[in-house]
Each structure stands twice: as C-alpha cells, then as structure tokens.
C-alpha positions, -999 to +999 in steps of 0.1 A: +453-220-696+467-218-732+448-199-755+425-218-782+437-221-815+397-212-831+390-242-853+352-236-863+328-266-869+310-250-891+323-219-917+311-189-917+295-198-948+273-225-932+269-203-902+227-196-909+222-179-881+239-147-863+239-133-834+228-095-833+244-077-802+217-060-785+235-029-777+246-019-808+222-038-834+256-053-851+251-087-865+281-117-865+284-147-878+317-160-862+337-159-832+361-143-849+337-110-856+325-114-824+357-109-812+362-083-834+330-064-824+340-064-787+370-051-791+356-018-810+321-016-784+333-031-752+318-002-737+283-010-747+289-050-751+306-061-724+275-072-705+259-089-731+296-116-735+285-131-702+246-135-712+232-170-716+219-162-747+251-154-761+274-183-751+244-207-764+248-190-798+286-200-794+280-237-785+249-242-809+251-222-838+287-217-845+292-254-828+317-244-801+303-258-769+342-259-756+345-217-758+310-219-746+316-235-714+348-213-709+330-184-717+304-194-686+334-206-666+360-178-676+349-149-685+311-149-663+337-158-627+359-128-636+363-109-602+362-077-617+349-060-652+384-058-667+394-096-661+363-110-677+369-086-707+406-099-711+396-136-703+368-131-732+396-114-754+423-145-742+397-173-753+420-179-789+444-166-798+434-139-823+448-109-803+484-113-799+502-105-765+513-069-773+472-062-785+462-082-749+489-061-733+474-025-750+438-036-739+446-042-706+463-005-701+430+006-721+409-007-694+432+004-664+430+039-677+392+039-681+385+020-647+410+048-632+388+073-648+355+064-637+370+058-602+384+094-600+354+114-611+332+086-589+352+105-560+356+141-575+319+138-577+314+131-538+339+157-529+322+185-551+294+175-535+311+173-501+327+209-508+292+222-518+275+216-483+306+232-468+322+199-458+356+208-463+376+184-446+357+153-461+358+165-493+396+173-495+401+138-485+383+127-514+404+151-536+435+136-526+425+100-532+413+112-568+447+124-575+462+095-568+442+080-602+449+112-624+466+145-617+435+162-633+436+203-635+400+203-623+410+177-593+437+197-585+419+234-584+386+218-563+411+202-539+425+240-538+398+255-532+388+229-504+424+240-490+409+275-490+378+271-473+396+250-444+421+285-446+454+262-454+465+288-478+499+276-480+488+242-495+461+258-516+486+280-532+506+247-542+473+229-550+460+257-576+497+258-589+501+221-597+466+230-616+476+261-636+515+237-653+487+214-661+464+238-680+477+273-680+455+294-699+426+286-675+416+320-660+397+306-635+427+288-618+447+313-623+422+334-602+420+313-575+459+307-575+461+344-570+433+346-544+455+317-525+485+336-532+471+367-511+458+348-481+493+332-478+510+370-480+523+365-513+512+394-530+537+399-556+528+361-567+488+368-570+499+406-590+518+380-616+485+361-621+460+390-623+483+407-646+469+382-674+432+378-660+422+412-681+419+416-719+436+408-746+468+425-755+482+441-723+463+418-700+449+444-681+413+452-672+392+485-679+371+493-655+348+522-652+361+553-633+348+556-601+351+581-571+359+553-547+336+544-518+351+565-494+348+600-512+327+624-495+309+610-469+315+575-474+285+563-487+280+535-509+255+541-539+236+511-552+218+511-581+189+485-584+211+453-597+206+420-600+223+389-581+251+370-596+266+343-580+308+341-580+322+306-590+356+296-585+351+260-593+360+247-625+355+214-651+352+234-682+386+241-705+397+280-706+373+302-721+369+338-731+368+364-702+338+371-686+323+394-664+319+373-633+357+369-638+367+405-651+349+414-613+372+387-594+399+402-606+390+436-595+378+422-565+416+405-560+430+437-567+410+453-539+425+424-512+459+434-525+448+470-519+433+456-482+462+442-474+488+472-478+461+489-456+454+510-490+411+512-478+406+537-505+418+522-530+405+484-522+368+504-516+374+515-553+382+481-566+354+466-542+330+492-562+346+485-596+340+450-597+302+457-581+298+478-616+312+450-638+290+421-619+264+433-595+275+401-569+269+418-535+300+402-522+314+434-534+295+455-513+302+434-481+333+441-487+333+473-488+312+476-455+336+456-445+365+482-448+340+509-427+342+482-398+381+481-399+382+518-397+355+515-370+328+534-387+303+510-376+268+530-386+284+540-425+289+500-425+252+490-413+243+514-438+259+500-467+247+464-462+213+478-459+219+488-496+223+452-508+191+445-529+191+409-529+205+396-496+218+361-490+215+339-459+247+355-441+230+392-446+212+392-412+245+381-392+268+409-414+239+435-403+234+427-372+274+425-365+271+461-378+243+476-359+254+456-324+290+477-331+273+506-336+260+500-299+225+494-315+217+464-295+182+459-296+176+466-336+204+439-342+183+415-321+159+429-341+168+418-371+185+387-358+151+371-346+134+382-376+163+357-395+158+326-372+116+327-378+097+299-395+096+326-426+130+336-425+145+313-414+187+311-429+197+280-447+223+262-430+247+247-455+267+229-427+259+194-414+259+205-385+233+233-387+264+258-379+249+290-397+216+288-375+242+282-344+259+316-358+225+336-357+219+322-322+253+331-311+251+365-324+219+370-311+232+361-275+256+383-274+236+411-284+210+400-257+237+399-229+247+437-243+215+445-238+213+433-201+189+406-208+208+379-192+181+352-194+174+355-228+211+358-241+218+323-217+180+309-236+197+319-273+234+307-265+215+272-255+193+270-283+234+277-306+248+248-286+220+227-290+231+228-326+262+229-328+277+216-290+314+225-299+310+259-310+338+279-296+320+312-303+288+300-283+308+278-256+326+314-253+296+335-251+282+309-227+313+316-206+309+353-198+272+347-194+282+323-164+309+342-155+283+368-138+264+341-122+295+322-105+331+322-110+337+281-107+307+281-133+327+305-153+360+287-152+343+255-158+329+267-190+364+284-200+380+251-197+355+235-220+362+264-243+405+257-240+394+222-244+378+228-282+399+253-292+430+228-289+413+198-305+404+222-336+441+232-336+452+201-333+429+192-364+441+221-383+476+211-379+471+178-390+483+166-424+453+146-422 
C-alpha cells in the first residue's frame, strides 16, 4: 500500500492535547513529531507505537482514525520488531526511500548485534563449564552475524581446549588483523602457535607482549628450578587466576600477562627439551603472578625427567591448591611407587568435605579422581577396591576411555574373554572420539 500523504484534521495549533511518550517523557503534538521522535528513540519507543493508548491519541486527538486503524492493522501484525518499525515509519510519506532504506540497514545491524552477543553469551557460558564443543558451535554461528575480535579469540580459545590447535591458530589470527594491539590475543595466538609446532610464529608475538620500547619483559633473576638439588622455593603467595578470554579493548600490560608471557617462553623452552631453562621461565612468571599454574608446571618438568618424589614435592608447595591438585599429587606420589599415600590423598578429595568440583556436565573430574584412585588401588593389590572405584568413575562418566581402560586390566586378571570384551568397548570409544575430533563439525 501507497504511503499517506499526512493531511491533518486538525493543526498543530488546534491540537490541545499531546501525547507524552512514556519512555522518554517527550511530549508531541503531531504525527509528524511523533514521527520524528521515533526515529531518534526507537530503542526506548518502539513498544509504546503499537499501544492502544497511543493509536487512540492518533484517531481522536489529532483526528486521524485512517493512520489509527493502519497503525493497529500494520504496524501491531508486523512479524518481527524491525517490520513494524518500518511499517510505522512507511505510514506517510515523511521519510523518503533512501531515509526508509538507511533505517532498515540501521535495524539489520542492531538485530544482527543483539543476535550475535545472545549466542557469544551462551558459548562463554558453554566454554566456562568446559563444554567445548557446544560452545564452539555457538561461536561459529556468531561469526556469521559479525567478525567480532572478541568472537573470534573465544571461538580460539574453544579450538584450544578441544586441542585443534591448527584452527585455533587461524581463529586467534583472524582476531589479532581485526584488533592488533590486543595483548591478550596476541597471547593466546602465540600459545596456539606452540601447541601447533610453530614456535618461531608464537617468538614473533611474545616479542611485543613485554614493555614499552624494545618489547621485551624484565624479569627478576633467578637460579632456575633445577639448580642444586631441584627444589622449588615457595614463598607464601597469594592465588591469581590466568584469563585468556577477552571483551575488553587493549590495555596497558599487566602482570597476569607479563607472567603468560614468561610462562610461553618456558613452553618454547619445553619444547626444545631446554627443562632448565623452561623451569626458570616457569619460576619467573610465578615471581611476577603468584598463579600456581606455574608451579605445576614446573613439577611437571621433574615428571618428564622422571624424578617423580622432587615433583610430589613441589606440588606440595602450592599454598592454595585448586580442584585438579589432589589428581596432580597423587599422579606424583603413585609414580614415585607410593601407592597407598596417593590413595591417601585421593579419597580424602572425593569426601563430602573435599569433595573436587566437577566443571564438566558430565561430572568428568570426579570420574578422573575415581580413575586415578583405581589404578592406584589395583598397584596396591587391592583388586576389589580398584574394580569398586573404577565402577563408581563409570557410573559417571560411562564412556571414559581412561576408566573403561583401567576396568580392562582389572578384568584381564579375572578372565581373558572378560578382558577382551572390555578392550573392545575401550577400541569402540576411542574411535567414536576420533571420529568426533576429526570432524569439521
């Protein structure tokens, strides 16, 4: 239908009474400002076009009862928000078709914009309770509305956590054209960068995570981790949490991320098999940002060079543990051939008071403390308790490989078809979750 030429009955001079818009408090006296007004606070207004109370004002007071029942006809049956705004601003002609045509691509945009943080928003929160997969879906279809930095480096750092490092490295570059001088992505491009084996590519982006003027960062001397007799010294700290997400713009460095880098330099450093000088990164970014990630790591390095007690050792030092600390010491102590302390502590973790959170859906981090906790059983010779532990991991989580594995050997002294049953279930997972990780999808 043809636009309406607006011919008022009444001017705006005999138009006595106005009609004040709720939202903002803005009185008009004419279609014309009303119009007007919508057009600068359709935000706020939009609701109020469609009200009863409104459209009466139209056919009563400015004596339009025409544009009032095309206003309840029009605009109020709009299938979406955007169509009854352009039918309301299509009601005369006092927009032309090139201001129609700049509204309309006004309200694409913002209707794109809610719709991609509506989904970044369930992904973060997706990503948060370690639900990868879902969330990176999410990410994807939030692209598709706006190739946002922040989209981009979440959706990277999902890529990370389901260990597609390949794609992550392309993810958390798309993110760094878009806004380069964000230090955060250009962290986690770097971290990508070593997982994939591209180490000179991550040394490019530390190279600029430092200070100002050489891009470098000081960090305190240190004597490395390894000197001496390899023990770590702690002093008392206090816990900081490492972020890698990002919605903020690029900000001054600070020590969370003047750690990271260190931290990156020490998996450089790891992956050259350089342990001495990744231990003395791993301790230089502790003294920068007392996270005790660091020190994980660098009991980490004593279990590569099989120095299991120095390693049980050092997570002991951690002050303020986190809900993985009984699993990392009890891997440590059940190395060390100390079987029944790492039960020890292992059924201390799963106990009403100490019991570990389980970020998964899927309760898999109380499945990992059962599954650890079987195996150090079965060590230990106590077959009935290791096969009691490994059920109480699968009642949890049924298609963990780890448990259906560790279920396996426990059968495999009982019976031999039990035991190759059990491995076939084990084959049988193993493919579907490479099949999965395969998958574009």
């Amino acid at each position: 239908m043809a636009a309406l030429a607006l011919a008022p009955a009444l001017t705006q001079a005999d138009a006595k009474t106005p009609y004040t818009f709720k939202s903002t408090g803005i009185s008009v006296y004419s279609f014309e400002e009303a119009l007007y007004h919508a057009r600068q606070f359709w935000r706020d207004c939009a609701d109020e076009l469609t009200d009863a109370e409104f459209s009466g004002w139209v056919a009563e007071a400015l004596g339009l009862p025409y544009l009032a029942r095309r206003i309840r006809s029009e605009v109020s049956a709009a299938p979406s928000f955007s169509d009854g705004l352009l039918a309301f601003f299509s009601l005369t002609d006092y927009f032309s078709g090139e201001k129609l045509s700049g509204i309309r691509n006004e309200l694409t945009r913002w209707e794109n914009r809610l719709e991609w943080e509506r989904l970044k928003d369930r992904a973060d929160a997706l990503c948060e309770r370690g639900e990868a997969a879902g969330a990176y879906q999410l990410y994807r279809r939030a692209v598709k509305f706006a190739e946002n930095p922040a989209i981009l480096n979440n959706m990277g750092v999902a890529l990370l956590k389901l260990k597609k490092y390949a794609k992550a490295l392309e993810t958390f570059g798309a993110a760094a054209r878009l806004e380069p001088e964000n230090r955060e992505i250009q962290l986690n491009l770097a971290e990508a960068a070593i997982y994939a084996g591209d180490t000179e590519t991550a040394k490019s982006f530390l190279e600029g995570t430092g200070e100002a003027g050489q891009g470098q960062l000081k960090t305190p001397s240190t004597e490395g981790a390894l000197g001496g007799q390899g023990q770590l010294k702690t002093p008392s700290e206090e816990k900081s949490a490492k972020k890698r997400k990002t919605d903020a713009p690029a900000q001054a460095p600070d020590p969370a991320q003047a750690a990271r880098a260190e931290c990156l330099r020490g998996e450089i450093a790891l992956s050259l098999n350089n342990y001495k000088e990744a231990a003395r990164r791993f301790e230089a970014a502790y003294k920068i940002n007392r996270d005790p990630l660091y020190i994980y790591k660098i009991a980490d390095i004593f279990l590569l060079l099989r120095r299991f007690p120095e390693a049980a050792e050092t997570i002991r030092a951690v002050r303020e543990p986190g809900p993985d600390h009984p699993l990392k010491l009890a891997r440590a102590l059940k190395l060390s051939g100390n079987y029944t302390e790492a039960a020890a502590v292992l059924r201390e973790a799963l106990s009403e008071e100490g019991a570990p959170k389980t970020p998964g859906k899927d309760g898999s981090a109380s499945a990992a403390v059962w599954t650890e906790l079987a195996e150090c059983l079965l060590l230990n010779m106590d077959e009935v308790s290791a096969a009691e532990a490994v059920s109480s991991a699968l009642s949890i989580d049924p298609v963990n490989e780890r448990a259906l594995f560790v279920q396996a050997k426990i059968k495999k002294r009982a019976s031999s078809g039990e035991y190759r049953a059990a491995l076939r279930k084990v084959l049988s997972v193993l493919k579907k979750r490479c099949r999965d990780f395969l998958s574009d999808d």
